[in-house]
C-alpha positions in Angstrom: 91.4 107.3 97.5 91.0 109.2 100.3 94.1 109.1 102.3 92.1 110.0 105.8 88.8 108.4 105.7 86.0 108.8 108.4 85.8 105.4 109.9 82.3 105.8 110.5 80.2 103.5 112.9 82.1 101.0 114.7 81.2 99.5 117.9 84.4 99.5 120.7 85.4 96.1 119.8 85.9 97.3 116.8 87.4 100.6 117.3 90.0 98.3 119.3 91.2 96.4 116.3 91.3 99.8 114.2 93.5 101.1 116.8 95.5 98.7 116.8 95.5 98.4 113.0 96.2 102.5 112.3 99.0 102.8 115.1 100.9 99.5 113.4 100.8 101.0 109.8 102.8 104.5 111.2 105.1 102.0 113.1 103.5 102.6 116.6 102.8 98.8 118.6 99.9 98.8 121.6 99.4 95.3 120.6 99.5 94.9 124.5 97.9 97.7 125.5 94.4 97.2 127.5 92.3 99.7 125.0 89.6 101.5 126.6 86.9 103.4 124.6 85.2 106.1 126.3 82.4 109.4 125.4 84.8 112.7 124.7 87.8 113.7 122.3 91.2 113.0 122.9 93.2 110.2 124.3 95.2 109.3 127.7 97.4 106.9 128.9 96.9 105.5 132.3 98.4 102.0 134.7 96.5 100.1 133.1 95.0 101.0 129.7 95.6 103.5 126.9 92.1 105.2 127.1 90.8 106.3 123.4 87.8 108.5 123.4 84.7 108.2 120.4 85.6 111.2 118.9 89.4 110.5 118.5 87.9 108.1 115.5 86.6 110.6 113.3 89.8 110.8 111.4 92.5 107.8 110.7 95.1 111.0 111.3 93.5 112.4 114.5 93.2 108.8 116.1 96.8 108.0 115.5 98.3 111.4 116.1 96.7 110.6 119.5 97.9 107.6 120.0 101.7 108.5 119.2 101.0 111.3 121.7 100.2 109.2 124.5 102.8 106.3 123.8 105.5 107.5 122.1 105.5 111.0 124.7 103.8 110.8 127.7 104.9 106.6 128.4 107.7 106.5 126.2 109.4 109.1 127.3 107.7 111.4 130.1 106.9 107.7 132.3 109.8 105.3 131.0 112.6 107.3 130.5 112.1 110.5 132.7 111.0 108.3 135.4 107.2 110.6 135.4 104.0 108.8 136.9 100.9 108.0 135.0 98.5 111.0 135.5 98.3 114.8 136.4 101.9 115.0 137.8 101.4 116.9 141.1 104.0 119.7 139.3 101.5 121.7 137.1 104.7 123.4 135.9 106.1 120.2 134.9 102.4 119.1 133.7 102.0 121.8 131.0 105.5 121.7 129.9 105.3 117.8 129.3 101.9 118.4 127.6 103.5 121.2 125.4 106.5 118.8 124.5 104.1 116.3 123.3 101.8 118.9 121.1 105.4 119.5 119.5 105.8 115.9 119.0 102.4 116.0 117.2 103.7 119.0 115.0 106.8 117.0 114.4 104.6 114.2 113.2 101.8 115.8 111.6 103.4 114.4 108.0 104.2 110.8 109.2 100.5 110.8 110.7 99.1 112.6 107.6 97.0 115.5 109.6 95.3 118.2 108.4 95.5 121.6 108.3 92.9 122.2 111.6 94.6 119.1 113.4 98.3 121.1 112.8 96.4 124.6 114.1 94.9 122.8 117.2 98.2 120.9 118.0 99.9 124.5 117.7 97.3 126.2 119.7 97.6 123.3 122.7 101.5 123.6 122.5 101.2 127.2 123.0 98.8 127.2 125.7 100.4 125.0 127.8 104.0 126.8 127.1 102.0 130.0 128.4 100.5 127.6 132.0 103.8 126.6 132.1 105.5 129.9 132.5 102.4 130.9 134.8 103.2 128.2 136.7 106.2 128.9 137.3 105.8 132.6 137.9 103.5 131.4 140.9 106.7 129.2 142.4 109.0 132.7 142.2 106.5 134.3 144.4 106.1 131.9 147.2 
């Protein structure tokens, strides 16, 4: 069986329950989480809703890595316990080095959510990237 099948296609009600379904089995609850399904790649967490985008289905691992990313990181810990706000935090220092803790979160996880190889090298290449924004950040604060 394949352990990361394409879901193929699912209308939004749909992609809802699977949501739900995936992030339960890895031990991740949005049972109350307003789910919102939107065009695009990726996922984000906002007030009100935890916002999944079409393309975040085409892989069981992908759509769950996501999800962890955005609950168990950016609310979890970045809103809940650090005391952040939902958004772009007006820090972009602080911005890029929350977004690069949670790539590493998705590295961290990458066997619990079963991804593959590219989804490891992309979660590597956003870490890094927004390590390097950080520190460019940063080097813009020295200077004023």
């Amino acid at each position: 069986a394949n352990p990361n099948p394409d879901f193929g296609p699912l209308t939004a009600d749909q992609k809802r329950l699977v949501a739900k379904i995936a992030a339960k089995s890895h031990g991740i609850d949005i049972s109350g989480e307003n789910i919102e399904i939107y065009p695009g790649r990726g996922a984000q967490i906002t007030a009100n809703s935890l916002i999944l985008y079409e393309d975040t289905f085409k892989s069981r691992s992908e759509l769950v890595a996501a999800i962890g990313h955005e609950i168990e990181m950016h609310l979890e810990i970045h809103i809940k316990k650090r005391g952040g706000s939902y958004g772009e935090p007006a820090d972009k220092e602080q911005h890029h080095l929350d977004e690069a803790e949670a790539f590493q979160y998705n590295l961290d996880n990458a066997q619990r959510f079963n991804n593959s190889d590219d989804e490891i090298a992309h979660f590597k290449k956003a870490r890094d990237g927004h390590a390097e924004r950080a520190k460019a950040e940063a080097k813009k604060k020295e200077q004023k």
